[in-house]
Every structure is written in structure tokens, then in C-alpha cells.
C-alpha positions as a LaTeX table, in Angstrom:
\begin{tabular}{lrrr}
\hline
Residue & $x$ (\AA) & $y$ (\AA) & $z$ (\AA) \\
\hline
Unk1 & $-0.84$ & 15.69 & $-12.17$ \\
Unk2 & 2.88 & 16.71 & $-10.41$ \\
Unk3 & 2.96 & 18.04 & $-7.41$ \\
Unk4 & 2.34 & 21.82 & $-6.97$ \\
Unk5 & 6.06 & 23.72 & $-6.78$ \\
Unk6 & 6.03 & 25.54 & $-3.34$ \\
Unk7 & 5.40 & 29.34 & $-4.21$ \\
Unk8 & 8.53 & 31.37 & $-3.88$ \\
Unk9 & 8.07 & 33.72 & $-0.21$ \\
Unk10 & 7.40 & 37.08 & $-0.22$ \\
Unk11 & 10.00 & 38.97 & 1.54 \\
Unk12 & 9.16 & 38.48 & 5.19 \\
Unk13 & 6.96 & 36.02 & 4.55 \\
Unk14 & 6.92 & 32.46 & 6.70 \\
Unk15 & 8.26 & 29.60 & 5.35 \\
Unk16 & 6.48 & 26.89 & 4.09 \\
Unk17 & 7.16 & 23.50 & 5.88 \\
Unk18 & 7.62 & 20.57 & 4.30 \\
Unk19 & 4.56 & 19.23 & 2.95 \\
Unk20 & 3.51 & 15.41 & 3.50 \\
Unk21 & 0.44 & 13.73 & 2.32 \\
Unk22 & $-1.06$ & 11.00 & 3.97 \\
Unk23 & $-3.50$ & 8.31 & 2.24 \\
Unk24 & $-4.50$ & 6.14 & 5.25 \\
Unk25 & $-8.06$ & 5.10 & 6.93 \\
Unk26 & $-8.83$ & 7.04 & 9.97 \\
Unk27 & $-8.67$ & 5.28 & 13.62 \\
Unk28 & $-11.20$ & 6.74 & 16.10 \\
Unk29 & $-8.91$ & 6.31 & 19.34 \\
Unk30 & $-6.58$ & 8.29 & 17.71 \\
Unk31 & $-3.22$ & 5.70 & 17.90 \\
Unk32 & $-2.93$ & 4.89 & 14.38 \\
Unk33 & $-3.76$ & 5.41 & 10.26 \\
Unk34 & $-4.33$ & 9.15 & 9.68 \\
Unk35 & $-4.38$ & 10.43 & 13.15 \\
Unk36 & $-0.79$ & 8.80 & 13.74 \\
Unk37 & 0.35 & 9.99 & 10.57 \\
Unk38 & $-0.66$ & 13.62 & 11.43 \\
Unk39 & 0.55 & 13.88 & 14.89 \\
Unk40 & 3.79 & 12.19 & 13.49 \\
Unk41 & 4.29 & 14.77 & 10.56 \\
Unk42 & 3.66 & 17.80 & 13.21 \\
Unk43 & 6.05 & 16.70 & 15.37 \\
Unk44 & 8.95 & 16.68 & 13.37 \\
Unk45 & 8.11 & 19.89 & 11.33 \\
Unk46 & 6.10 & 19.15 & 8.33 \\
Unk47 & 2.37 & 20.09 & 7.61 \\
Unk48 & 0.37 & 17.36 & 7.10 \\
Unk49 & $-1.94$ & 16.65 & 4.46 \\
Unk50 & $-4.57$ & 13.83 & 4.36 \\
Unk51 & $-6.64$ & 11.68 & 1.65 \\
Unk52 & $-8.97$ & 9.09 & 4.19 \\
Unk53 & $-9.48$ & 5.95 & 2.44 \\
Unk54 & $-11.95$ & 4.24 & 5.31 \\
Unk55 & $-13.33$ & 5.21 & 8.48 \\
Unk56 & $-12.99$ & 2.58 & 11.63 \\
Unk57 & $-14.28$ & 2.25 & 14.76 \\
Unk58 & $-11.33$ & 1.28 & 16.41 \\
Unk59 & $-9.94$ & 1.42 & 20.23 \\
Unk60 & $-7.83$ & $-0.22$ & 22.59 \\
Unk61 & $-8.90$ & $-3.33$ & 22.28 \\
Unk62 & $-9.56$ & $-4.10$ & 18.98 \\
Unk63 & $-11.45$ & $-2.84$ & 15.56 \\
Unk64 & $-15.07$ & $-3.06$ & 15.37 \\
Unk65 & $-16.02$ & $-2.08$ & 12.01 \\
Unk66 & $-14.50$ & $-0.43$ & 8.67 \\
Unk67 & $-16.53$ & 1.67 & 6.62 \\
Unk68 & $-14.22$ & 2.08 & 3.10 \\
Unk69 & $-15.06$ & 5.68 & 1.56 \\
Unk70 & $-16.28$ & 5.73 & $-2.15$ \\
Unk71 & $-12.98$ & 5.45 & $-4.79$ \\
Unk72 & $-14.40$ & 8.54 & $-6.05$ \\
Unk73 & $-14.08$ & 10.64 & $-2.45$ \\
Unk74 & $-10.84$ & 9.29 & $-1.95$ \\
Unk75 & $-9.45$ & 10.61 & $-5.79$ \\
Unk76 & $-11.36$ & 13.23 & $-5.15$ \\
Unk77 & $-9.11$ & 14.00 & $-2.19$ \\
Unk78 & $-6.26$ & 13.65 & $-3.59$ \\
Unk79 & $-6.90$ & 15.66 & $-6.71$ \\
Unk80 & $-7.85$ & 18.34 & $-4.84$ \\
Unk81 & $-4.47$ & 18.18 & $-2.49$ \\
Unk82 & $-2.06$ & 17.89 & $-5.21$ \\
Unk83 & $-3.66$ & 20.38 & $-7.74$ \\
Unk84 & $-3.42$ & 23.23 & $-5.55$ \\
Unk85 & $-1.59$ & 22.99 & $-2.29$ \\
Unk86 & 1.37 & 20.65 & $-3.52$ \\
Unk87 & 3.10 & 17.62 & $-2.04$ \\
Unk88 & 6.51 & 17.36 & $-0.76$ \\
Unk89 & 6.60 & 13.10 & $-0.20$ \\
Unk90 & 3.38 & 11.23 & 0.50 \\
Unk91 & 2.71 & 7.98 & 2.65 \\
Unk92 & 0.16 & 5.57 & 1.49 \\
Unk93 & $-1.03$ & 3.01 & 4.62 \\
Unk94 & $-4.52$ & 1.20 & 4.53 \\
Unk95 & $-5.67$ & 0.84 & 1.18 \\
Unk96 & $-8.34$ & $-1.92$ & 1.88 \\
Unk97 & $-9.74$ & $-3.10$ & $-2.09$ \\
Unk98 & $-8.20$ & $-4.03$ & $-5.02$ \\
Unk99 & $-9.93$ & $-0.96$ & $-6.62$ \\
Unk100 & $-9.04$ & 1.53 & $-4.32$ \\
Unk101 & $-5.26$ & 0.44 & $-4.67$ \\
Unk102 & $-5.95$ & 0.36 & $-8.59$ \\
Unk103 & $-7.31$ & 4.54 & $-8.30$ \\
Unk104 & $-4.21$ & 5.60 & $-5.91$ \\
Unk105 & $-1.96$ & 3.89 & $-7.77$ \\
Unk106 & $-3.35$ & 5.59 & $-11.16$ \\
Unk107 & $-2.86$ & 8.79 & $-9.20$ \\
Unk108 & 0.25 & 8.68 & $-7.42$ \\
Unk109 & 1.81 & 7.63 & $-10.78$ \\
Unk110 & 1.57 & 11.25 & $-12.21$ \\
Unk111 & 3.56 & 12.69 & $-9.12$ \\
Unk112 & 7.38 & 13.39 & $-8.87$ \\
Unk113 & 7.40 & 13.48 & $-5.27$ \\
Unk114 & 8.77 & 10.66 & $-3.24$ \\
Unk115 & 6.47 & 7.96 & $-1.69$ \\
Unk116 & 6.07 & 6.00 & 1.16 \\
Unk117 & 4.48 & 2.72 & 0.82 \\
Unk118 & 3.81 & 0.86 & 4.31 \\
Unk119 & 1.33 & $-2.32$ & 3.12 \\
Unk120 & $-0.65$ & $-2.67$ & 5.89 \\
Unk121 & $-2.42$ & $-5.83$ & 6.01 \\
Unk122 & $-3.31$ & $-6.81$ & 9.69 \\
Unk123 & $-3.93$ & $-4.07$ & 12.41 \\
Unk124 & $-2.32$ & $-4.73$ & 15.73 \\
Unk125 & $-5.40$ & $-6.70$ & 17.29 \\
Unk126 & $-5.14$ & $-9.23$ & 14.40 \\
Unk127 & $-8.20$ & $-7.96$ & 12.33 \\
Unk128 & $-7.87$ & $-7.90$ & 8.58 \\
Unk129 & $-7.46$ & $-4.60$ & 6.75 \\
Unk130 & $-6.30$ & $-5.63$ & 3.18 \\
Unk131 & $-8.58$ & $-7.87$ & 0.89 \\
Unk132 & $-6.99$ & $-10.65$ & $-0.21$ \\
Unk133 & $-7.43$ & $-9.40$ & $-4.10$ \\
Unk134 & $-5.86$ & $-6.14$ & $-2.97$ \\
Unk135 & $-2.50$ & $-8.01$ & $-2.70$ \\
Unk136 & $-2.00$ & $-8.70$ & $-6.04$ \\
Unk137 & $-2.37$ & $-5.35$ & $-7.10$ \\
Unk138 & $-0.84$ & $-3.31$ & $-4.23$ \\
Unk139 & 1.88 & $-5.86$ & $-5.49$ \\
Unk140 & 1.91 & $-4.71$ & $-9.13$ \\
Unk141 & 1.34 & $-1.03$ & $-9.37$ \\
Unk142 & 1.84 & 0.31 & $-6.38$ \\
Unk143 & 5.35 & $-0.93$ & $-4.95$ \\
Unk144 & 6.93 & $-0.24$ & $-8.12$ \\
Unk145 & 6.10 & 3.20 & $-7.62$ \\
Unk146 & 7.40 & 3.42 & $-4.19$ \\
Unk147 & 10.58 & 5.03 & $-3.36$ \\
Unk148 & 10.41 & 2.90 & 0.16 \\
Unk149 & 8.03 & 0.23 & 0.96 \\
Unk150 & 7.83 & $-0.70$ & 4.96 \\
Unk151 & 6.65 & $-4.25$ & 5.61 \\
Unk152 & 7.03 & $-5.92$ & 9.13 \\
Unk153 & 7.77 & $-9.72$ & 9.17 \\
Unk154 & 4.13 & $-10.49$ & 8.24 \\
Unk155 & 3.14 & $-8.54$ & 5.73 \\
Unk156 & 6.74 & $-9.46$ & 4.25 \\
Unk157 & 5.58 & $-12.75$ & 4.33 \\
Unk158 & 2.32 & $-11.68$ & 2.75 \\
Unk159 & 4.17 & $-9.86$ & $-0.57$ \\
Unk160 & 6.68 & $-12.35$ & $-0.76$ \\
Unk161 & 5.71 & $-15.70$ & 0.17 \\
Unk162 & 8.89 & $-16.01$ & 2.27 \\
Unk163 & 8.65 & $-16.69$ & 6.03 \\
Unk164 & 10.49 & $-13.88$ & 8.12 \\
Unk165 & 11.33 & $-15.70$ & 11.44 \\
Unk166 & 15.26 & $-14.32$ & 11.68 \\
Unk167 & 18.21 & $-12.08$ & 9.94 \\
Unk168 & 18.53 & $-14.45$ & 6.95 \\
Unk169 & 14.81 & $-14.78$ & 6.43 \\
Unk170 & 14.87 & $-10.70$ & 6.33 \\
Unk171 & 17.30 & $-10.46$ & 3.98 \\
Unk172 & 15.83 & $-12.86$ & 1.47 \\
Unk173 & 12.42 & $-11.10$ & 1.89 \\
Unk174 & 13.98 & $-8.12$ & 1.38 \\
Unk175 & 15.79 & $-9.30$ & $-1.97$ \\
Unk176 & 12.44 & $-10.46$ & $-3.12$ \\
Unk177 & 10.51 & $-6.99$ & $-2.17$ \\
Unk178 & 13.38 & $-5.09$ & $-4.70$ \\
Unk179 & 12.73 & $-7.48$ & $-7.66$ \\
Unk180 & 8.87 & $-5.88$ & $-7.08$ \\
Unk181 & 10.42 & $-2.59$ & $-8.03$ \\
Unk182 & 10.47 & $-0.12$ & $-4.90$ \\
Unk183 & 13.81 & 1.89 & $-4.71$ \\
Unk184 & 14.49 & 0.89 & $-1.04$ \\
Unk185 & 13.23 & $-2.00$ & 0.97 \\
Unk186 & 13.04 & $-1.95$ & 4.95 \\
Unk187 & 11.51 & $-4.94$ & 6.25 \\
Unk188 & 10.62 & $-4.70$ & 9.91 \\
Unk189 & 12.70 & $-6.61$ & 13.00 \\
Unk190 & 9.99 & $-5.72$ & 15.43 \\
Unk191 & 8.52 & $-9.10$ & 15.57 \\
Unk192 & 11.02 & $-11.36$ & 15.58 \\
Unk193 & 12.93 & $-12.32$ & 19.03 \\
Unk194 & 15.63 & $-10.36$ & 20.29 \\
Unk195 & 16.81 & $-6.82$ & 19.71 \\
Unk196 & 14.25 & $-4.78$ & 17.21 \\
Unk197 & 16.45 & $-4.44$ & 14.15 \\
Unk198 & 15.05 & $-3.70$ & 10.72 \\
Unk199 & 17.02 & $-4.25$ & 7.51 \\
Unk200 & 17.07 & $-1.32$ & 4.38 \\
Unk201 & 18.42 & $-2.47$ & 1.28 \\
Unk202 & 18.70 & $-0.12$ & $-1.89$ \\
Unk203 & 18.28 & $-0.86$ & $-5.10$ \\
Unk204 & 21.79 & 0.29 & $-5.87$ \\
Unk205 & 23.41 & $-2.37$ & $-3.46$ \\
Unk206 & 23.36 & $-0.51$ & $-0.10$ \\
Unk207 & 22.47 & $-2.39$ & 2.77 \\
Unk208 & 22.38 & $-1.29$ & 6.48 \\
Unk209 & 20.72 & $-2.72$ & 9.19 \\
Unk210 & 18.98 & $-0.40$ & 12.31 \\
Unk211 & 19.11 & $-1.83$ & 15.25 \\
Unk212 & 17.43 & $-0.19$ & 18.73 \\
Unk213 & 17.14 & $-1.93$ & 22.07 \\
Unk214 & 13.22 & $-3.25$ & 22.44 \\
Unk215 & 11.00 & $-1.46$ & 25.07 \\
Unk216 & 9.38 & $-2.78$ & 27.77 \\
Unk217 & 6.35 & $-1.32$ & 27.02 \\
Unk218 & 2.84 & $-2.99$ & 25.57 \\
Unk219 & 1.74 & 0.57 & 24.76 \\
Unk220 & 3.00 & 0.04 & 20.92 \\
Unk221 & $-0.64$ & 0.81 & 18.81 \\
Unk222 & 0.49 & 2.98 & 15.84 \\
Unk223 & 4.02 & 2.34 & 15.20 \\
Unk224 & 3.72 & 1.38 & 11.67 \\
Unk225 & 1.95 & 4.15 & 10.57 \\
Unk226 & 4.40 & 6.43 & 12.73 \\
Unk227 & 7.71 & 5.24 & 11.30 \\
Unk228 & 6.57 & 5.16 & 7.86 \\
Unk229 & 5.17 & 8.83 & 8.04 \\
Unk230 & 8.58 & 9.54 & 10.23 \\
Unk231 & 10.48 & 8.41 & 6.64 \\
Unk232 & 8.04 & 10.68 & 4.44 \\
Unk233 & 8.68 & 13.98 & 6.49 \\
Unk234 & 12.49 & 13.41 & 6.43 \\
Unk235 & 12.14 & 12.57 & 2.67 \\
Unk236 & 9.83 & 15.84 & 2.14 \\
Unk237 & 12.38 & 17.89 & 4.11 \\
Unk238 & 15.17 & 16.77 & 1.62 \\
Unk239 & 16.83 & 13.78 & 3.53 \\
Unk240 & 18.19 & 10.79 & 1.45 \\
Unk241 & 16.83 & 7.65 & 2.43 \\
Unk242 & 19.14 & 6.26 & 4.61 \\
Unk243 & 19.30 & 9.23 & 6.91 \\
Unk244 & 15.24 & 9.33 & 6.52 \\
Unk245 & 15.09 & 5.84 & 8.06 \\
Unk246 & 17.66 & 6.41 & 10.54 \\
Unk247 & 15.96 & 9.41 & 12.14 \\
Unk248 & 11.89 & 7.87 & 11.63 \\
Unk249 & 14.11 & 4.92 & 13.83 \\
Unk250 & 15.32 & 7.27 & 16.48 \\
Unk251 & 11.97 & 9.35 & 16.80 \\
Unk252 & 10.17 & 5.37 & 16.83 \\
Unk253 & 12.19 & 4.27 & 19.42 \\
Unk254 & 11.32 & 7.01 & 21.57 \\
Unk255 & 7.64 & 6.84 & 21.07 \\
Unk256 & 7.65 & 2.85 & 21.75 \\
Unk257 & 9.52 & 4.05 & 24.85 \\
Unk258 & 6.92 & 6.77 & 25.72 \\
Unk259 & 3.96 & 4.85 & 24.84 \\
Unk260 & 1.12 & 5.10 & 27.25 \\
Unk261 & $-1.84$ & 3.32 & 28.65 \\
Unk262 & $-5.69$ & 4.17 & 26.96 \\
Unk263 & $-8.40$ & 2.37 & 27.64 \\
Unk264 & $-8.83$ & $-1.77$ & 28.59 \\
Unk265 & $-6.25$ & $-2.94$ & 25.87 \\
Unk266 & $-2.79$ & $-2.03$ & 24.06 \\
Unk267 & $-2.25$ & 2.08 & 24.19 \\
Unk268 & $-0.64$ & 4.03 & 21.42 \\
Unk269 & 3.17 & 5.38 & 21.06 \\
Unk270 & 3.69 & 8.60 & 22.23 \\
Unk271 & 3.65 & 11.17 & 19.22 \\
Unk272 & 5.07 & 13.69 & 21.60 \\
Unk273 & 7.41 & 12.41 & 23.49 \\
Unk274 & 10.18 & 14.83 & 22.34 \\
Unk275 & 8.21 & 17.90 & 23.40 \\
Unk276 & 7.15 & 16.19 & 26.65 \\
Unk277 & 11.09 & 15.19 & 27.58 \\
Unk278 & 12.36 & 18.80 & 26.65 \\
\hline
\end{tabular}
């Protein structure tokens, strides 16, 4: 299974955006998993494709249940995606069981396309979305297959053993993380003190390190999920990696910047925020 080739236009026909799939649980208030990744993917020009892995009932102030879909609807999915539409890059986010991580993993294998790997573990109100069997194998057959993998400090921690609690810490996390096999490694700054930089390494040597001033703003529900769909649109539009990562930064920042109060607890980034400042 490769991805579809886009079908040459017709004269005068419209072009076909780039095409990003998303395999992600869905978040009912709408700040995170799928719904982020959608929003994120429209806003900077791609058309967004989804495989739903689980369904929550999530809000502001926390998640109240998670309902994982059958591994069979999920393949299902993403047979049906891939077979006939095509796929330009593809995120993966919430893959909750060992098994489910085991079936995407089978699948995402046969594509050419590059992929987005951002192992979420722990949702922003501290409640558990990856089994702890699941991190063995998201370990073994899925990052190898990753072109960039997107942990923040604790889910770093989680892969690698290695506390991330400053710059050296990152970078040894990060060394780790390559020796798993993903082409690129960016590990996260937004949780440590100080300025929010994050650190890419490549598995050819590069090295850079992102660095954006942190907002004061509590509104921050999503941002995973955005940044790491922000890399697969700029990959699916033909970007290299660094200049992927550099823009999903920029168009992060701004959200964290723009995000915006919902409900009793912590509101989501602003999806939007370009069309809403222009």
C-alpha cells in the first residue's frame, strides 16, 4: 500500500493541496487530537485527512472517558484513505494500545510518504492516554518509521529513560531518540524553565535549536497536536525538515499567543490566529 500519486490536472482544473493524514483520537471541545490536527492542516493550506483511533469526552478541565475504536475501524480507515485519495505526509498522535500501535505501524510501513510521529502519552490535564505496553512497541516499530518524532520533556523521558530538566538533558534525550531510528528528533523546550526552545537533531549530524519567547497565556490545550500536524503540512507541501519545523514553530508561537479562554479550565491555541490578525 503507497500512497496514491496525485492525478495530473486537467487543463483549468484546481489544484490539489497538499494532502495530510491524521491518525489521532478525537477531543470533543475541539482543542486537541483530530480536531487540532484539522483546523491546523486548513490553516496553512493542506486538506486534511483523518483515521480516529478513540473517541474522548474531553473539555476544559480535564478528560472524562476514552472510548478506543475497534483495530479493525481504525485500518479500515486508513486503507480506505490511502487506496484511493492518496497521502502527501501523515501525523500519527494518540495511539492508546499496544495493538493498535502494532496495526498502524503494519500500515504506515507500506507508505513512501513522510511521517510525523508525536508520542503522546499524557494529555494536558495529566490523564493517561498511552498504555504502558504501548511503549514498548510505539518504541520498536513505529519511531523507526518516522521521518520526525515530537516528544516534549516527558514523554522524552518516557522513550528514553533520561530525565529532561535542561539543554544538556535535551540533547542526550535527543541522542538516545536517533539510536531508536527516526530521521529527525525534536524534543520539546516547552516545559522546562525559561525561554521555550526545542532542540532538532538529524540523523545526518545537523543540529539546530528553535527558540521563541514563552507566552503569557494559560490558554495552551492542543499545542502538541498543532505543531506536529504544522511539521506534516510543510513536509506534504515539499519543505525539508528543518524549514518544516521552523515554520510549525512560528505558526505555534502565534497560536500559544492567541490562545483563548473556553469553559472553567485551560482553553485551546488559536488555530486561526493568522486569519484573525490579517
Amino acid at each position: 500500500m503507497t500512497a496514491a500519486p496525485t492525478p495530473a490536472p486537467r487543463p483549468g482544473a484546481r489544484r490539489v493541496p497538499p494532502r495530510v493524514l491524521t491518525v489521532a483520537g478525537s477531543d470533543a471541545g475541539g482543542g486537541a487530537g483530530i480536531q487540532a490536527d484539522l483546523k491546523t492542516i486548513l490553516a496553512l493550506g493542506g486538506h486534511g485527512m483523518s483515521a480516529v483511533t478513540a473517541v474522548t469526552a474531553q473539555n476544559s478541565l480535564g478528560v472524562q472517558g476514552v472510548w478506543d475504536l475497534p483495530v479493525e475501524a481504525v485500518t479500515a480507515q486508513l486503507d480506505s484513505v490511502t487506496s484511493d485519495i492518496g497521502v502527501d505526509a501523515c501525523k500519527t498522535g494518540m495511539l492508546s494500545s499496544a495493538r493498535l500501535v502494532e496495526a498502524v505501524a503494519e500500515r504506515l510501513a507500506r507508505l513512501t510518504t513522510p511521517l510525523v510521529v508525536d508520542p503522546v502519552a499524557v494529555s494536558k490535564h495529566g490523564d493517561p492516554l498511552l498504555a504502558p505496553d504501548a511503549v514498548a512497541v510505539l518504541r520498536e516499530l513505529l519511531l523507526p518509521l518516522a521521518t520526525v518524532v515530537t516528544p516534549n520533556t516527558d514523554e522524552a523521558e518516557l522513550l528514553t529513560g533520561i530525565p529532561v530538566h535542561d539543554e544538556a538533558s535535551q540533547d542526550r534525550a535527543a541522542g538516545r531518540l536517533l539510536e531508536l531510528g527516526p530521521g529527525w528528533v525534536l524534543v520539546k523546550g516547552g516545559h522546562l524553565a525559561g525561554e521555550a526552545v526545542d532542540l532538532l537533531v538529524g540523523r545526518d549530524g545537523s543540529r539546530r535549536r528553535l527558540s521563541a519567547p514563552r507566552a503569557d497565556n494559560r490558554h495552551t490545550h492542543g499545542t502538541g497536536c498543532t505543531l506536529a500536524s504544522a511539521i506534516a503540512t510543510g513536509l506534504a507541501g515539499g519543505l525539508a525538515v528543518p524549514d518544516a519545523v521552523a515554520a510549525a514553530k512560528d505558526y505555534v508561537t502565534g497560536a500559544l499567543a492567541g490562545g483563548f479562554p473556553l469553559g472553567g479550565g485551560i482553553g485551546p491555541v488559536d488555530h486561526g490566529w493568522r486569519w484573525r490578525a490579517g
